[in-house]
SEROKOL-299922 format. One record per atom (N, C-alpha, C, O, CB): x, y, z; atom name; chain. Coordinates in nm, 2 decimals. Each point is the difference from the previous one (the first is absolute). Glycine has a CB too. Layout:
REM residues N
+--------+--------+--------+--------+--------+
:      x :      y :      z : drenba : drenke :
+--------+--------+--------+--------+--------+
:      X :      Y :      Z :     CA :      A :
...
+--------+--------+--------+--------+--------+
This chain:
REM residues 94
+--------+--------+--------+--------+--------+
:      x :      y :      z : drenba : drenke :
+--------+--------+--------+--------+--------+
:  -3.99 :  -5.05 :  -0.51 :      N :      A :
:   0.08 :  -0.11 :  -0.06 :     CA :      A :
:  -0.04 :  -0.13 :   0.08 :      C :      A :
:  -0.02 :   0.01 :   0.12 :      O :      A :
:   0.21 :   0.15 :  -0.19 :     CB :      A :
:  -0.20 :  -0.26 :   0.02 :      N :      A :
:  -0.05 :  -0.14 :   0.04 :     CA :      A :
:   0.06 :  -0.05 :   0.05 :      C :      A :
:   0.09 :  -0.03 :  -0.08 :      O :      A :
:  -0.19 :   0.00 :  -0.03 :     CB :      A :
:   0.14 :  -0.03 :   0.24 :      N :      A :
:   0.13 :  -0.12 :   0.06 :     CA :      A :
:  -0.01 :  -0.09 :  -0.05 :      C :      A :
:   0.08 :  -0.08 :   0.04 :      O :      A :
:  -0.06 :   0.11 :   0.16 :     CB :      A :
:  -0.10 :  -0.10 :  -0.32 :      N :      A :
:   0.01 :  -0.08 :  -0.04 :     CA :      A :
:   0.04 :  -0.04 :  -0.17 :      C :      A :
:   0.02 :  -0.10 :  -0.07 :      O :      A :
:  -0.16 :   0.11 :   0.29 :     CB :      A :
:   0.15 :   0.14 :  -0.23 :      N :      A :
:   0.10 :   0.01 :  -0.13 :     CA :      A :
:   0.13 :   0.05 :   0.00 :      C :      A :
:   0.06 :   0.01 :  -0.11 :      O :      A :
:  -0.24 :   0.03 :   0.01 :     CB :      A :
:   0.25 :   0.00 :   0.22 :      N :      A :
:   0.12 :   0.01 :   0.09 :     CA :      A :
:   0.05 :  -0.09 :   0.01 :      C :      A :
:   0.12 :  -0.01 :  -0.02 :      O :      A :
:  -0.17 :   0.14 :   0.12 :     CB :      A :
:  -0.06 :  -0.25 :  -0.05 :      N :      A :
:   0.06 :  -0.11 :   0.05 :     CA :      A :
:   0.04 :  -0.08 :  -0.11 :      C :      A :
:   0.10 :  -0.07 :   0.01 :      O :      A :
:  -0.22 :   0.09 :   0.20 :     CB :      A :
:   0.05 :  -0.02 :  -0.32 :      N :      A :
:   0.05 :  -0.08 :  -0.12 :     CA :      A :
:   0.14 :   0.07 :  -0.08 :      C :      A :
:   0.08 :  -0.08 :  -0.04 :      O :      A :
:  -0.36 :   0.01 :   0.01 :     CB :      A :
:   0.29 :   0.17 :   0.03 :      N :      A :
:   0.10 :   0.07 :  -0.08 :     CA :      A :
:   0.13 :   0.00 :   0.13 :      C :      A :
:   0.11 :   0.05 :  -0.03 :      O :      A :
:  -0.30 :   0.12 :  -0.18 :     CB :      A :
:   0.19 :  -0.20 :   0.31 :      N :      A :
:   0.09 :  -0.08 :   0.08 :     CA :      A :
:   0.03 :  -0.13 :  -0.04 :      C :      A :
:   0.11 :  -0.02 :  -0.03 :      O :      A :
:  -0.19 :   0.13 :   0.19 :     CB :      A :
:   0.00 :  -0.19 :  -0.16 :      N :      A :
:   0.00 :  -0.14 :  -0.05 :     CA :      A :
:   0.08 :   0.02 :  -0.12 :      C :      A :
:   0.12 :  -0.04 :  -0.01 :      O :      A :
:  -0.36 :  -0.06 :   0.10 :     CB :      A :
:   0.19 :   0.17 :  -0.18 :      N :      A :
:   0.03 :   0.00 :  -0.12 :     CA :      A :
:   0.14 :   0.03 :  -0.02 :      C :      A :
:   0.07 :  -0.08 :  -0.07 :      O :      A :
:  -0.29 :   0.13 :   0.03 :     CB :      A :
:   0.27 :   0.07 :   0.10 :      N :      A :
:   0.18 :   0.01 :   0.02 :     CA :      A :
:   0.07 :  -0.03 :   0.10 :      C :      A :
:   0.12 :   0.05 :   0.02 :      O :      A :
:  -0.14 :   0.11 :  -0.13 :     CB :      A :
:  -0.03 :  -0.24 :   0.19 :      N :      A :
:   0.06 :  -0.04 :   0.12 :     CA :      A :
:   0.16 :  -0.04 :   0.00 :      C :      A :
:   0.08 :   0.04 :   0.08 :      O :      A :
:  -0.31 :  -0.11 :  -0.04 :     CB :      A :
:   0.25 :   0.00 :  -0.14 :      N :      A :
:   0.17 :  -0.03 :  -0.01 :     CA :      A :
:   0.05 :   0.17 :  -0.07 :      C :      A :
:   0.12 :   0.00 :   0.04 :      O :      A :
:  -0.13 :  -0.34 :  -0.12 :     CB :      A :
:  -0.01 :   0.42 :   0.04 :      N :      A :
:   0.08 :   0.11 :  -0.03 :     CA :      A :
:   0.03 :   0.11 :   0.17 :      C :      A :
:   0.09 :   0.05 :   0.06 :      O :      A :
:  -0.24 :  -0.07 :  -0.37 :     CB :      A :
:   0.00 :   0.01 :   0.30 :      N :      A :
:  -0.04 :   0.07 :   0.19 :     CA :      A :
:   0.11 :  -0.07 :   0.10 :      C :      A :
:   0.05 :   0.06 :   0.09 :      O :      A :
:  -0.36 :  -0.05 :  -0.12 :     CB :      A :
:   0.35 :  -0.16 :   0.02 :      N :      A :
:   0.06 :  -0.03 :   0.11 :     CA :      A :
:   0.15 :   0.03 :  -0.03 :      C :      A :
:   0.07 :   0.06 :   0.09 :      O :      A :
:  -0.26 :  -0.24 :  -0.04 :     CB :      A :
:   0.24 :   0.15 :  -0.18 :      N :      A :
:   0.13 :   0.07 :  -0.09 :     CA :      A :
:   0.00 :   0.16 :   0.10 :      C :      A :
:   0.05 :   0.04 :   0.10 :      O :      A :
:  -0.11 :  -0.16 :  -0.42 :     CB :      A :
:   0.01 :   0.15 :   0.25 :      N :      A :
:  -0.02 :   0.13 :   0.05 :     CA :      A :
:   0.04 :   0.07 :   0.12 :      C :      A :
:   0.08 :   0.10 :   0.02 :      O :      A :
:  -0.22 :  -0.15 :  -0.13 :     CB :      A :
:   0.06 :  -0.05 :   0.22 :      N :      A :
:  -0.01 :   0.04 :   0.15 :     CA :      A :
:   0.22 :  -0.13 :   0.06 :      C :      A :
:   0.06 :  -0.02 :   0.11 :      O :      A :
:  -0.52 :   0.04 :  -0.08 :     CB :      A :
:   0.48 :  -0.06 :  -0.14 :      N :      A :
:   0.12 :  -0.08 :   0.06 :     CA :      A :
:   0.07 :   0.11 :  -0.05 :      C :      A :
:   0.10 :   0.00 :   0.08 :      O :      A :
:  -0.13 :  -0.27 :  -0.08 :     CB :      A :
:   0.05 :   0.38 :  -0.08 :      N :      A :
:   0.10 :   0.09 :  -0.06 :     CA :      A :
:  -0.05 :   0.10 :   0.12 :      C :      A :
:   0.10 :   0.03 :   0.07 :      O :      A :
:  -0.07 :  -0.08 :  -0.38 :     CB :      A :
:  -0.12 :   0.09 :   0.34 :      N :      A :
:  -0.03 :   0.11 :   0.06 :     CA :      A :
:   0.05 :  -0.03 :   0.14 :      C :      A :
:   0.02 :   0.11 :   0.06 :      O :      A :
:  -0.20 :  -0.05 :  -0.21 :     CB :      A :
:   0.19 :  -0.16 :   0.22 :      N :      A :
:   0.00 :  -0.03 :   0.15 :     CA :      A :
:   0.16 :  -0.05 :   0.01 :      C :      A :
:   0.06 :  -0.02 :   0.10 :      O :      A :
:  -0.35 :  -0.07 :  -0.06 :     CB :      A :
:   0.34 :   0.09 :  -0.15 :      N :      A :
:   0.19 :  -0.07 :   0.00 :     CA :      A :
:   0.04 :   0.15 :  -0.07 :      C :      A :
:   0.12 :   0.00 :  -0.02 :      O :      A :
:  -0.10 :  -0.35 :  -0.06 :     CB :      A :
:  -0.06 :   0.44 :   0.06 :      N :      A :
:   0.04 :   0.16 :  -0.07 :     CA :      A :
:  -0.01 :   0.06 :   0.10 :      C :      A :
:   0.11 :   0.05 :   0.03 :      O :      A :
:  -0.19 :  -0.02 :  -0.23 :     CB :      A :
:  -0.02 :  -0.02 :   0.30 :      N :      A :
:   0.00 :   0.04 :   0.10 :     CA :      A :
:   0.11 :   0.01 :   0.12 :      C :      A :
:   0.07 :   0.08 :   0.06 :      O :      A :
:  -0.26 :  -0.12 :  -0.17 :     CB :      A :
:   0.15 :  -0.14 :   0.13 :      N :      A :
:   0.12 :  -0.03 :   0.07 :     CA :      A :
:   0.14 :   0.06 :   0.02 :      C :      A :
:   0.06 :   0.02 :   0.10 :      O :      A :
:  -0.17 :  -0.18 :  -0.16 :     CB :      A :
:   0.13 :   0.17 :  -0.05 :      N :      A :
:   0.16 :   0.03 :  -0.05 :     CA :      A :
:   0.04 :   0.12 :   0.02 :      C :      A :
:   0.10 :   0.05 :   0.04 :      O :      A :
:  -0.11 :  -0.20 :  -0.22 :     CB :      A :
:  -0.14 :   0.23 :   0.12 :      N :      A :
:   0.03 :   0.15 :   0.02 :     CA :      A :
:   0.00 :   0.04 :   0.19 :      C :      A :
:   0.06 :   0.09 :   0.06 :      O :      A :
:  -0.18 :  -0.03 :  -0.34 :     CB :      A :
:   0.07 :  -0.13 :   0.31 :      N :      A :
:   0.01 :  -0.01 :   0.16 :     CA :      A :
:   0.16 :  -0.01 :   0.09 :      C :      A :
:   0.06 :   0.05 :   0.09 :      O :      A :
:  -0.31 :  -0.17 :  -0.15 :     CB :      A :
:   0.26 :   0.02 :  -0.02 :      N :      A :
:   0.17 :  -0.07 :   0.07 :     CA :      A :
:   0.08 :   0.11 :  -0.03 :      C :      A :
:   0.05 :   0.08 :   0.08 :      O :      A :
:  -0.05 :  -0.36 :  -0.14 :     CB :      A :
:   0.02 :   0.29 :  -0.09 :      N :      A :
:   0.06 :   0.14 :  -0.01 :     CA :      A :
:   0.01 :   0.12 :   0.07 :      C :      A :
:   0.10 :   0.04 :   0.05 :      O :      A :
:  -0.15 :  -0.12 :  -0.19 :     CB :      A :
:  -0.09 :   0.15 :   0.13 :      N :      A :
:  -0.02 :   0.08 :   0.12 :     CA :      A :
:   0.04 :   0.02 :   0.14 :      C :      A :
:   0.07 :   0.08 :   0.06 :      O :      A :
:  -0.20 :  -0.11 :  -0.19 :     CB :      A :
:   0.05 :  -0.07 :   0.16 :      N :      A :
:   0.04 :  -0.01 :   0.14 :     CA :      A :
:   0.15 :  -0.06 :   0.06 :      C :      A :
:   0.03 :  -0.12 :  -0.01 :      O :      A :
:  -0.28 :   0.10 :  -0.01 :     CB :      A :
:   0.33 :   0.12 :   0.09 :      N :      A :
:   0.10 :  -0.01 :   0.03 :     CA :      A :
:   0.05 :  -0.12 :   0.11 :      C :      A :
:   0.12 :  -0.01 :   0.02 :      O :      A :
:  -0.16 :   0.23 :  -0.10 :     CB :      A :
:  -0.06 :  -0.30 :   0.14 :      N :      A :
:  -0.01 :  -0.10 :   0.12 :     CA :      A :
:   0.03 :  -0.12 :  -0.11 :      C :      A :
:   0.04 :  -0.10 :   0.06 :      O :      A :
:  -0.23 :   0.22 :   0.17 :     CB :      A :
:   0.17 :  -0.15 :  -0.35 :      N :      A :
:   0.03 :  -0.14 :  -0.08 :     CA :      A :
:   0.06 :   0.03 :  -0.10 :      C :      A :
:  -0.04 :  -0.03 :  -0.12 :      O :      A :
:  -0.13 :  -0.08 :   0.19 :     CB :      A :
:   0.29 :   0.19 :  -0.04 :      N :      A :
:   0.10 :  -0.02 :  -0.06 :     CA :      A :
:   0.09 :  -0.12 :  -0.07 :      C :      A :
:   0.05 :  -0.01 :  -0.11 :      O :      A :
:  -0.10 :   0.17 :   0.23 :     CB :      A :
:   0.05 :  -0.26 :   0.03 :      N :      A :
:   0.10 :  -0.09 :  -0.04 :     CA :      A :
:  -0.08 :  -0.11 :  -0.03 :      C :      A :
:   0.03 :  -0.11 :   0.03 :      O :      A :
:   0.15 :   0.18 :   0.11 :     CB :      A :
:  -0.30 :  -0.03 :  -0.21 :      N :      A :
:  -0.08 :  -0.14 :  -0.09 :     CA :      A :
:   0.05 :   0.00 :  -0.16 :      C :      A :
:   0.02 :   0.11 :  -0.06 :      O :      A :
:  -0.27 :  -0.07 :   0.20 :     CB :      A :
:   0.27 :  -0.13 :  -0.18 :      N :      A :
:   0.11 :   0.01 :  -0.12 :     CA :      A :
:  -0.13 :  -0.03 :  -0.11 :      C :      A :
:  -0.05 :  -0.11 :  -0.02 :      O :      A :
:   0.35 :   0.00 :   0.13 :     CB :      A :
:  -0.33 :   0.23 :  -0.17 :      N :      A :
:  -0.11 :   0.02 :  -0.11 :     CA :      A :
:   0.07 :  -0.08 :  -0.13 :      C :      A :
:  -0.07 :  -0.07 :  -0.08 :      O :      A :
:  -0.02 :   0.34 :   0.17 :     CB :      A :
:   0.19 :  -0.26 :  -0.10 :      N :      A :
:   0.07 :  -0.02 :  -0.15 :     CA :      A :
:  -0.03 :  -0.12 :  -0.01 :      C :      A :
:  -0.06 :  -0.03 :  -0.10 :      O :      A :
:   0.25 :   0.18 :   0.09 :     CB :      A :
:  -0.16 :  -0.26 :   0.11 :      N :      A :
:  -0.01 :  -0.17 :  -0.01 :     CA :      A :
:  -0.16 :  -0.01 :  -0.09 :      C :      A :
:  -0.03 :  -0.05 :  -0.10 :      O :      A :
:   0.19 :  -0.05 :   0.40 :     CB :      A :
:  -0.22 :   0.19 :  -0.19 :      N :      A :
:  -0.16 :  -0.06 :  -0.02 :     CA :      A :
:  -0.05 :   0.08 :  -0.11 :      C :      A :
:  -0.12 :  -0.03 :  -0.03 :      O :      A :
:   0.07 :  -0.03 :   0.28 :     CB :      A :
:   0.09 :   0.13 :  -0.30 :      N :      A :
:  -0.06 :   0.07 :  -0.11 :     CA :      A :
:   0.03 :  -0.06 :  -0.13 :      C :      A :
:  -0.07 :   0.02 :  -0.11 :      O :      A :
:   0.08 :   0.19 :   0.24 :     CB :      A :
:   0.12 :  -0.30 :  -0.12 :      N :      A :
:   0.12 :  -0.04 :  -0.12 :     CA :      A :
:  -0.14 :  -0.12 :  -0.07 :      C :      A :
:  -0.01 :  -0.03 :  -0.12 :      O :      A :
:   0.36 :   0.05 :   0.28 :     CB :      A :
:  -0.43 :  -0.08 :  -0.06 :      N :      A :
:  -0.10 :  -0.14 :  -0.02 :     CA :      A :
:  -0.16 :   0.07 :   0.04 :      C :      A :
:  -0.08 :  -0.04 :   0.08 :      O :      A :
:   0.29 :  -0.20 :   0.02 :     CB :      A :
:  -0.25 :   0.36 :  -0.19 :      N :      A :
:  -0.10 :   0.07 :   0.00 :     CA :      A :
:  -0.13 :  -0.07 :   0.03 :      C :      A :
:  -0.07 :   0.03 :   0.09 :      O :      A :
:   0.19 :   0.09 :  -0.24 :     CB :      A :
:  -0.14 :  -0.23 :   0.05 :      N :      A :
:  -0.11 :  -0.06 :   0.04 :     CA :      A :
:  -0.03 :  -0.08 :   0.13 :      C :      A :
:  -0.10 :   0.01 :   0.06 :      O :      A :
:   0.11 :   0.01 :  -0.29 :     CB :      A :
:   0.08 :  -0.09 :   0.26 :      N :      A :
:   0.05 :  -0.04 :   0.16 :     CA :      A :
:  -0.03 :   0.08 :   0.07 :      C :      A :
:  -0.07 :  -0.03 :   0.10 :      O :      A :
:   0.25 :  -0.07 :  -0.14 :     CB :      A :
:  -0.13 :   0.21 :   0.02 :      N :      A :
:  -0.03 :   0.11 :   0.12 :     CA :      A :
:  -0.10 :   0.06 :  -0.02 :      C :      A :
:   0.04 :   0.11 :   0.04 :      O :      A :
:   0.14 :  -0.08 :   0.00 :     CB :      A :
:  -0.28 :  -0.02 :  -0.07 :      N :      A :
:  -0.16 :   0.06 :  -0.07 :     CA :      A :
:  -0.07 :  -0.11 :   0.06 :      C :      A :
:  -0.07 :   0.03 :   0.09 :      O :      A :
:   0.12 :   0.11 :  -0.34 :     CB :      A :
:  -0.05 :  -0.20 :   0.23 :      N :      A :
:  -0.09 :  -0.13 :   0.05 :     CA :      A :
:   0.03 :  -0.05 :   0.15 :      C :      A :
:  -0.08 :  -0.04 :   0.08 :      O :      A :
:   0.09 :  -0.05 :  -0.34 :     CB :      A :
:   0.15 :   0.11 :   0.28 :      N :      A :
:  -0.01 :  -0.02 :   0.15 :     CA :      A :
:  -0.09 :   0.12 :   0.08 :      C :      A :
:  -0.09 :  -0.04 :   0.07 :      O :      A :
:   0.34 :  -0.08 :  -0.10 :     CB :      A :
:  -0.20 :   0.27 :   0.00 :      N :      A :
:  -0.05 :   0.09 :   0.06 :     CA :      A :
:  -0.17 :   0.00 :  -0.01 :      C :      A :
:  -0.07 :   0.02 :   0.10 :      O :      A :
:   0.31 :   0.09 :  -0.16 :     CB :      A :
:  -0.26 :  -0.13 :  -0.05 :      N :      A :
:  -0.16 :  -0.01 :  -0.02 :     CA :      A :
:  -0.07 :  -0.09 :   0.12 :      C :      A :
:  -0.10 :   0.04 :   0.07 :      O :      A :
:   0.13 :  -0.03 :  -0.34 :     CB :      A :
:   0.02 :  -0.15 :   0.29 :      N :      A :
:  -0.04 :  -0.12 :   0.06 :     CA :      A :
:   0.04 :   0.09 :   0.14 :      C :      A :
:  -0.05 :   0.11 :  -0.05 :      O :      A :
:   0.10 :  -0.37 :  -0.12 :     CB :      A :
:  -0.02 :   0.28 :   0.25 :      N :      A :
:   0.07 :   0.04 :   0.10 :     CA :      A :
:  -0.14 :   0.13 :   0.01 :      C :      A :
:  -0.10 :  -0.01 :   0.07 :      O :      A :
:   0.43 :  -0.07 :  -0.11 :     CB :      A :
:  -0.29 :   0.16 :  -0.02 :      N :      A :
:  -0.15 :   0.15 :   0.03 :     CA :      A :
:  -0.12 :  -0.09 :  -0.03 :      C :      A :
:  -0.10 :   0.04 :   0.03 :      O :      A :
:   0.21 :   0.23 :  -0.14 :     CB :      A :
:  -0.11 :  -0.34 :   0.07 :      N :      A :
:  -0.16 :  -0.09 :   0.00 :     CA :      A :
:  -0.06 :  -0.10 :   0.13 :      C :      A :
:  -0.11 :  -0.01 :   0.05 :      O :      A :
:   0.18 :  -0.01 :  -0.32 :     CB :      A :
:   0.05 :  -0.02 :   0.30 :      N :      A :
:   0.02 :  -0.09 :   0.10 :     CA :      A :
:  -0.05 :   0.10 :   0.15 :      C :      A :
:  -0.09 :  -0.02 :   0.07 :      O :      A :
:   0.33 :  -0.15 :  -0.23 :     CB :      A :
:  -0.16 :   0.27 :   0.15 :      N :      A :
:  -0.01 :   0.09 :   0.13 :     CA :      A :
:  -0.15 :   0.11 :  -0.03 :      C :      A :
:  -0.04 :   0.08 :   0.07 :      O :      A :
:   0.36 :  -0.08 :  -0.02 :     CB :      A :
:  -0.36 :  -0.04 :  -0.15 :      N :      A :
:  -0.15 :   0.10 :  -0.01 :     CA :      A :
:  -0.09 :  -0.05 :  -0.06 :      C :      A :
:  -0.09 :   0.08 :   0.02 :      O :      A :
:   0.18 :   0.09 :  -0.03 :     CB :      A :
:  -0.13 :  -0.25 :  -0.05 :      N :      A :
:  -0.13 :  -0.08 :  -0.05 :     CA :      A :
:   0.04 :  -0.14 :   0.02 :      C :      A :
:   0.07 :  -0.04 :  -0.08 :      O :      A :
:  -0.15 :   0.19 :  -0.09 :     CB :      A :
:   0.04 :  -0.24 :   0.26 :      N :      A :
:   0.00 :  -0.17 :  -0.02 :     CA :      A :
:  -0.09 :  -0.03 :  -0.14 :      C :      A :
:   0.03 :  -0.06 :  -0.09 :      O :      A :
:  -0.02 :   0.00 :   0.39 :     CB :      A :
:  -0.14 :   0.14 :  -0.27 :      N :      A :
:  -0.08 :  -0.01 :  -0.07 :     CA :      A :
:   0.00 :   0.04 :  -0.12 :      C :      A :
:  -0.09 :  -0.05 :  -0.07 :      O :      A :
:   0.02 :   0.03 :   0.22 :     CB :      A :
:   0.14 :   0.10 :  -0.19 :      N :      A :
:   0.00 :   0.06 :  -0.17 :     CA :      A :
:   0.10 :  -0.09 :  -0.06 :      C :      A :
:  -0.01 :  -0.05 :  -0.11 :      O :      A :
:  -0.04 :   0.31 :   0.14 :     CB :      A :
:   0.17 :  -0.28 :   0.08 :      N :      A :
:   0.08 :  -0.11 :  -0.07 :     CA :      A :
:  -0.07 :  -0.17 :  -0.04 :      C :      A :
:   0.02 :  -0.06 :  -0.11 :      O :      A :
:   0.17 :   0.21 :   0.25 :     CB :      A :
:  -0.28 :  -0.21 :  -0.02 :      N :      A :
:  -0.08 :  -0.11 :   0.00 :     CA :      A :
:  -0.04 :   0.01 :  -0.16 :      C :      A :
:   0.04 :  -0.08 :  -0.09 :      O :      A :
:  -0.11 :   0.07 :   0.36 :     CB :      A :
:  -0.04 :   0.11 :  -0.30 :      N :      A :
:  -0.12 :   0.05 :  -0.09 :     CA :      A :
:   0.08 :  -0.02 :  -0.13 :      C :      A :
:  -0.03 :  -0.09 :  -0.07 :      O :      A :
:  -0.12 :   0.27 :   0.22 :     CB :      A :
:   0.31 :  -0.07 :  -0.21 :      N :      A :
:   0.08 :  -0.02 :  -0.05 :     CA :      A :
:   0.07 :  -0.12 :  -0.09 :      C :      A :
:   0.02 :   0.00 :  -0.12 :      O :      A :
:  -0.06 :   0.14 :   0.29 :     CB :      A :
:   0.05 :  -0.24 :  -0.05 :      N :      A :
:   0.07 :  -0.12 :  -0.06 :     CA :      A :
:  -0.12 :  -0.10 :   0.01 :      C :      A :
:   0.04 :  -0.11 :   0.04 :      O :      A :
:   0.22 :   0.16 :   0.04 :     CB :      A :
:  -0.38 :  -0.04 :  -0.10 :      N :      A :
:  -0.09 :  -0.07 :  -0.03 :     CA :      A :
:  -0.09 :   0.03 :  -0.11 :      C :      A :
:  -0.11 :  -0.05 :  -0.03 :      O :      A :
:   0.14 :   0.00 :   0.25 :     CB :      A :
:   0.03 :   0.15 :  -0.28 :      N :      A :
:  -0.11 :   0.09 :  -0.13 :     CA :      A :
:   0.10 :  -0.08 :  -0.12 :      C :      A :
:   0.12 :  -0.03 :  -0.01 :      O :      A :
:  -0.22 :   0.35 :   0.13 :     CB :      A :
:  -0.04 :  -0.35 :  -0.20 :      N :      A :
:   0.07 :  -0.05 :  -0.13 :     CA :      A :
:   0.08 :   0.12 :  -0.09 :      C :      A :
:  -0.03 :   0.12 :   0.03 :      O :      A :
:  -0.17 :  -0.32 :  -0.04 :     CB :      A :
:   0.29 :   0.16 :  -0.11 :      N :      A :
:   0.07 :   0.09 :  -0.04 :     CA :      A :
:  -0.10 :   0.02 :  -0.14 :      C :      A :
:  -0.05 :  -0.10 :  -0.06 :      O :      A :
:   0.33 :   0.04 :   0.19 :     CB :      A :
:  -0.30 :   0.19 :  -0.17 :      N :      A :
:  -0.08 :   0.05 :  -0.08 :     CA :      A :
:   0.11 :  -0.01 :  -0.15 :      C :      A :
:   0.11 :   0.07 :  -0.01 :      O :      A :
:  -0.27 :   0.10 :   0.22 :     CB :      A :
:   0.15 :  -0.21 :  -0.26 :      N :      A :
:   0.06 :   0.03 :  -0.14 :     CA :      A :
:  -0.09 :   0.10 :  -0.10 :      C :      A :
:  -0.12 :  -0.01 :  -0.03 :      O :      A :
:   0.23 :  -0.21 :   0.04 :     CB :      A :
:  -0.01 :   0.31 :  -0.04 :      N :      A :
:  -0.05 :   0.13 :  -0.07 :     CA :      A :
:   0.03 :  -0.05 :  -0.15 :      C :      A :
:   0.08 :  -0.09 :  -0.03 :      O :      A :
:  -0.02 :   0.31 :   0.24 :     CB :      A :
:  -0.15 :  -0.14 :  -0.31 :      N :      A :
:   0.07 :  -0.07 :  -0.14 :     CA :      A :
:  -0.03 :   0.15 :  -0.06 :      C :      A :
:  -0.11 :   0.05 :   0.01 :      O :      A :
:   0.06 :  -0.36 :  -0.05 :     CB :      A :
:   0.17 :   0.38 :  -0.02 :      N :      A :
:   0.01 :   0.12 :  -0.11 :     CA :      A :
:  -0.08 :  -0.02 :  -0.08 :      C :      A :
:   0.01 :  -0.11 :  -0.05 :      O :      A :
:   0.18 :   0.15 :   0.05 :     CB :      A :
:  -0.32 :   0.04 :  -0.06 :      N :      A :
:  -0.04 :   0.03 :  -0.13 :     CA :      A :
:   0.08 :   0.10 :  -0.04 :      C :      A :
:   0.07 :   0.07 :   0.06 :      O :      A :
:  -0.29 :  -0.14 :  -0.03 :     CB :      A :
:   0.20 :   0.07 :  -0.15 :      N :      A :
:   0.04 :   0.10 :  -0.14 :     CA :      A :
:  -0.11 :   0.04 :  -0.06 :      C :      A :
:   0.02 :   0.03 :  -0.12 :      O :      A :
:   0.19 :  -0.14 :   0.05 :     CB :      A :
:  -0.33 :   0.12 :   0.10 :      N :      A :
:  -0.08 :   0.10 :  -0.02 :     CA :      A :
:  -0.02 :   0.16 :   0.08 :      C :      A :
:   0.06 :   0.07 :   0.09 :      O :      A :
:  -0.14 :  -0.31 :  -0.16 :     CB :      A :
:   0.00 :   0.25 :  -0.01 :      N :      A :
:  -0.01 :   0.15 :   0.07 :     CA :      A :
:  -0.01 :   0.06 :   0.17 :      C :      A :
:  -0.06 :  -0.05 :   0.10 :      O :      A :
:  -0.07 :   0.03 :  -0.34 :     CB :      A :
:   0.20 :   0.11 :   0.23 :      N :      A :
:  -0.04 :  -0.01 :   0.17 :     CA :      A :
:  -0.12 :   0.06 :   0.06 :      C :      A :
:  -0.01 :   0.12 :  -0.03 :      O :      A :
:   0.23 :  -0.11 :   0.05 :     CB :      A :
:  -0.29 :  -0.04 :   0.03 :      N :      A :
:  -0.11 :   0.04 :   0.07 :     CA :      A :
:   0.03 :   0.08 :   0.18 :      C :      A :
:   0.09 :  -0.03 :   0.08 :      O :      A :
:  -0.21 :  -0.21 :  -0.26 :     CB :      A :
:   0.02 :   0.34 :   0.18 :      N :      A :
:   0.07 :   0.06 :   0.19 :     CA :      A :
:  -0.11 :  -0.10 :   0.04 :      C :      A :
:  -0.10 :  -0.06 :  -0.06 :      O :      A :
:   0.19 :   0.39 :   0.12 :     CB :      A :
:  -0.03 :  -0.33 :   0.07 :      N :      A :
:  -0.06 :  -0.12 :   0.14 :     CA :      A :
:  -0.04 :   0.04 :   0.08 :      C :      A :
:   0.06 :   0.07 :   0.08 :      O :      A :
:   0.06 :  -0.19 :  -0.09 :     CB :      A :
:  -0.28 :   0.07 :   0.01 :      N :      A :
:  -0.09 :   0.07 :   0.04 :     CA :      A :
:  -0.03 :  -0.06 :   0.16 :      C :      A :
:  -0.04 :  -0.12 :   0.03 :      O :      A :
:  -0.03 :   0.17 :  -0.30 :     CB :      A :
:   0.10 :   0.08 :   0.37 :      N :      A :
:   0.04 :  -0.05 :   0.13 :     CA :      A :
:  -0.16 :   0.02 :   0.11 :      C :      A :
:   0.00 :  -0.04 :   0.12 :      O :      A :
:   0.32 :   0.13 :  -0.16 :     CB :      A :
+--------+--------+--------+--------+--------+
């Protein structure tokens, strides 16, 4: 497989991938707090009640403490607009 047809079909869903990684890293979270019996008295309900607030904070925060650079790269990539066909579907040839 080519890094350079990886790297395009990155480009290419980058806003779904980052969606993605904000649901996955604020799911986690949560299931953590829960879990773990030492943060109890963190009041989930406030922050869960303003979902997107709290997905985006949590995201920014795990990005901040583990890539400077993926976040830098991130907020400097242009936004891809995808457009639906209604033709036939074709598989994608990786």
């Amino acid at each position: 497989m080519k890094s350079s047809k990886v790297a395009k079909l990155v480009i290419k869903y980058n806003d779904v991938l980052k969606e993605s990684m904000r649901n996955v890293v604020a799911e986690d979270l949560v299931n953590l707090i829960i879990v773990n019996g030492d943060d109890k008295e963190f009041e989930l309900k406030d922050m869960i009640s303003k979902k997107a607030k709290f997905k985006e904070m949590v995201f920014r925060e795990f990005m901040r403490l583990n890539s400077n650079v993926v976040t830098k790269e991130l907020s400097e990539m242009e936004e891809v607009k995808l457009s639906i066909n209604k033709g036939k579907q074709r598989r994608l040839k990786i």
